[in-house]
N, C-alpha and C positions, 0 to 999 in steps of 0.2 A: 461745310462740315469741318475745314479744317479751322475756320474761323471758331467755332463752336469749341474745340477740343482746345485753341489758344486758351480760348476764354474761363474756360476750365480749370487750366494746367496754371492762369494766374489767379484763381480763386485759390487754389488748393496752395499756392506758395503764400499770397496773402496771408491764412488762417495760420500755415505755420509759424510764418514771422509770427504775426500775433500771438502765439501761442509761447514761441522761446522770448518773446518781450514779456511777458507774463511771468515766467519760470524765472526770467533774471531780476525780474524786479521782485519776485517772492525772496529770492533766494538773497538780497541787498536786503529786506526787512527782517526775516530771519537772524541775519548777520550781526544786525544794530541792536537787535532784541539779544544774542549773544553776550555783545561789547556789554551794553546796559547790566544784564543779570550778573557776568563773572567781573564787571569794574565797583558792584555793589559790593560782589562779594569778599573782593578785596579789600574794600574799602571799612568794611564792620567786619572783618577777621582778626584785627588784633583787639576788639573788643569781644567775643566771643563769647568767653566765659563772662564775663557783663552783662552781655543779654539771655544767657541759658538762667542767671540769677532773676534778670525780670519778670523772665516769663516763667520760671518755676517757682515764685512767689507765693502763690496764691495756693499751692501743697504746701509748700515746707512750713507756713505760717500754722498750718494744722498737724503735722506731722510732730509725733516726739521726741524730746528733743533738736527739731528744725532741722533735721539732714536726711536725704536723699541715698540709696546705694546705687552702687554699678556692680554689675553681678560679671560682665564680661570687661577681661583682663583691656584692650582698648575704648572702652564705652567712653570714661573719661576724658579721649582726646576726640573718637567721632562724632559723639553725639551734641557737642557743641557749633563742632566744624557744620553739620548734618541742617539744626538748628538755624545759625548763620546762613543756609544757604537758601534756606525756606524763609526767612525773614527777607534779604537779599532779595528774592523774588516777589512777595509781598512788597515790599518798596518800590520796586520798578513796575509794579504792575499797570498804574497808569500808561508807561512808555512801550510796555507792549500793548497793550487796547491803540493806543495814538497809531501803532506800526500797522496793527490789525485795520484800522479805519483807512489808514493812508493808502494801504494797497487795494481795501476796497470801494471807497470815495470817488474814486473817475467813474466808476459804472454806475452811480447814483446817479438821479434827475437834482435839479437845483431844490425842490420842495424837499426832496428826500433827505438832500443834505440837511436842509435849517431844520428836519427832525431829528437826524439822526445823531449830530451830534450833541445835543445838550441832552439825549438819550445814552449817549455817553460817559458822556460827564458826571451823569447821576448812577449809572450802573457802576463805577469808580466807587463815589461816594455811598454808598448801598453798600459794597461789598466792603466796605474798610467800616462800616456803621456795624456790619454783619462781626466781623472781628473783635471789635470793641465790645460790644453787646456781650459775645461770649466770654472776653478776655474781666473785666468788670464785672461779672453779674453772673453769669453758670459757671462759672468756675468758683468761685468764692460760693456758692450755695451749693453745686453738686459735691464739693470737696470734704466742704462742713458735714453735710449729711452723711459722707462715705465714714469720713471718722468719726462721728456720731452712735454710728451702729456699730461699728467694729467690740466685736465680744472684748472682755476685758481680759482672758488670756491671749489676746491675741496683739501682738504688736503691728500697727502698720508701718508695713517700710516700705517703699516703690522704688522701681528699677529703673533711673534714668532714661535708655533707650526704651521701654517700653513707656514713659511718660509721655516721652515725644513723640511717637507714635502717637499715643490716646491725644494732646492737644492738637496732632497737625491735621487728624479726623475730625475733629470739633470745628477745627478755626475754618478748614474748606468747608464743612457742613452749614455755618454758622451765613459763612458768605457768601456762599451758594444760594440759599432761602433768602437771604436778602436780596436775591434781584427777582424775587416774582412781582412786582409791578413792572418792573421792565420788561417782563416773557409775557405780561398780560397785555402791556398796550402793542407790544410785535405781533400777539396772534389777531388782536383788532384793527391792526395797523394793514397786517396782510390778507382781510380780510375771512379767516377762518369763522370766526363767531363777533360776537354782537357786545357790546356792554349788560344789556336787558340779559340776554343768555347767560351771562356770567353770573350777573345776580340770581336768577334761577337755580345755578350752581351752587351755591353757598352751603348749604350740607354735607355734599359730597367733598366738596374739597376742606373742608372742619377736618372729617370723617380720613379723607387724605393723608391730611396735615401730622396725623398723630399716627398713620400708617408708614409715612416717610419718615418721621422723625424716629420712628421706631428702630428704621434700616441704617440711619445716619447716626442714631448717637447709641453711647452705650445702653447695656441694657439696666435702666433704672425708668423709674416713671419722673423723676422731675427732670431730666435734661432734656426728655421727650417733649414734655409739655414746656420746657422754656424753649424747645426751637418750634411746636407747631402751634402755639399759641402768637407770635409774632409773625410765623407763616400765613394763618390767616387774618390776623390784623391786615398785615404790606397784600393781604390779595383784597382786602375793603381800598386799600391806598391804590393798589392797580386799578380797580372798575372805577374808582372815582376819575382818575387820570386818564382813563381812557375814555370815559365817555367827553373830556372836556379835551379830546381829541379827534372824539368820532364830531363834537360838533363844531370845531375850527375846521376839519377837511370839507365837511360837508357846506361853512359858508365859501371857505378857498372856492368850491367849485361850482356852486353861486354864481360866484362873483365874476368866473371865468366862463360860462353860459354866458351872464351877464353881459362879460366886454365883446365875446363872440356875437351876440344878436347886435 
C-alpha cells in the first residue's frame, strides 16, 4: 500500500514538473514575441507618418482636394503611432507563428512535423497574400465607388481614426479568408470530413462566403463580393490540396503496413 501511495505521490509531482516546464517555456515564447512586436515598433516609429501616407493612399487619391481630417484634437499624433503598431505586428507575424510552432513542435510525431510546417509557411504566405489582395484591389475599387455615389452637395471628407479603424477591419478580414485552405486540409488532416464531402459542400459554403463577408466587411455589396468570391475560389484550392493529402497519408501508411508485414 505504502508502495502504491509512493507511486502516486511521484506521478503527481512528475505532472507538475511538467506542467511548470510548460508555463515557463510559454511564458520564454510570449516574451520573444514581446521583444519582436515592441523592437519593430520602434524600429518604423520614426517613419510613422510615412506609412499612415502609404497606406492612406488609396482614399486620398479619390478624396477632394487629396486631404484627410482629424475631427479629435490628438488624432494626428495617435492614429499614426496606432497605425505603426498594427503594421509592426503585421511584420513580425511570421516570428510569432515560428514562437507559436516552437512551443508546440515537441508534442508532434515526426510525420506531423514534415506536415505541419510548410503548413506554416504557407498560412504566413496566404495571410500577407490576404493583405495585398485588399491593400491593391478593394481598396482602390470600394473607395472609387464610395466617391462615385457621393451626391454632389455633399463633400467627402474622412476622419483619420475612423479610416484606421475601417482598413485594420478589412486587412484582418481580408487575411483571415486567406487561410481556408489551410482550416480545410487541418479539418481532413484531423480527420473530421473527407475531400469528396467537402465538394458536396460547395453551395453552402458559396452561400457562406457571402454570409461571412457580409459580418466582416462594410456594409456595401462589392467589398462583400471581393472577400467571398476569393473565399470560395482558396476553399476550390483547399479540397484540391487536401485531397493530394488525403492521398500521400494514405500511401505513407501503405507503405508502413507494407514494412510491418
Amino acid at each position: 500500500m505504502s508502495n502504491e501511495a509512493e507511486h502516486n505521490k511521484q506521478a503527481e509531482e512528475l505532472a507538475e514538473g511538467s506542467l511548470l516546464s510548460h508555463l515557463v517555456e510559454l511564458r520564454s515564447r510570449l516574451i520573444k514575441i514581446s521583444i519582436a512586436v515592441v523592437g519593430m515598433f520602434v524600429v518604423l516609429l520614426p517613419f510613422s507618418q510615412r506609412i499612415f501616407e502609404v497606406v492612406s493612399r488609396p482614399l486620398v487619391e479619390v478624396l477632394p482636394g487629396q486631404k484627410m481630417i482629424a475631427t479629435a484634437v490628438a488624432s494626428p499624433l495617435l492614429t499614426p503611432f496606432k497605425l505603426t503598431f498594427f503594421v509592426a505586428l503585421f511584420v513580425v507575424m511570421p516570428i510569432v507563428l515560428y514562437q507559436v510552432w516552437a512551443f508546440v513542435a515537441p508534442g508532434l510525431y515526426r510525420k506531423e512535423k514534415r506536415f505541419a510546417f510548410p503548413l506554416l509557411g504557407s498560412s504566413i504566405l496566404l495571410f500577407y497574400a490576404g493583405i495585398a489582395f485588399a491593400y491593391f484591389i478593394v481598396f482602390e475599387l470600394v473607395f472609387g465607388f464610395f466617391a462615385s455615389i457621393t451626391p454632389p452637395s455633399v463633400e467627402m471628407m474622412t476622419d483619420i481614426s475612423l479610416y484606421l479603424d475601417f482598413i485594420t477591419k478589412i486587412f484582418l478580414a481580408f487575411g483571415i479568408a486567406f487561410e481556408v485552405p489551410i482550416a480545410t486540409v487541418l479539418i481532413v488532416w484531423t480527420g473530421l470530413t473527407t475531400p469528396e464531402k467537402l465538394g458536396k459542400a460547395r453551395p453552402y459554403v458559396f452561400l457562406m462566403a457571402f454570409v461571412v463577408g457580409m459580418f466582416l466587411t462594410p456594409p456595401d455589396i462589392i467589398s462583400q463580393t471581393l472577400l467571398a468570391v476569393p473565399v470560395y475560389l482558396l476553399y476550390e484550392l483547399g479540397i484540391v490540396m487536401s485531397r493530394i493529402f488525403a492521398t500521400g497519408r494514405k500511401k505513407g501508411e501503405d507503405e508502413a503496413i507494407a514494412a510491418d508485414n
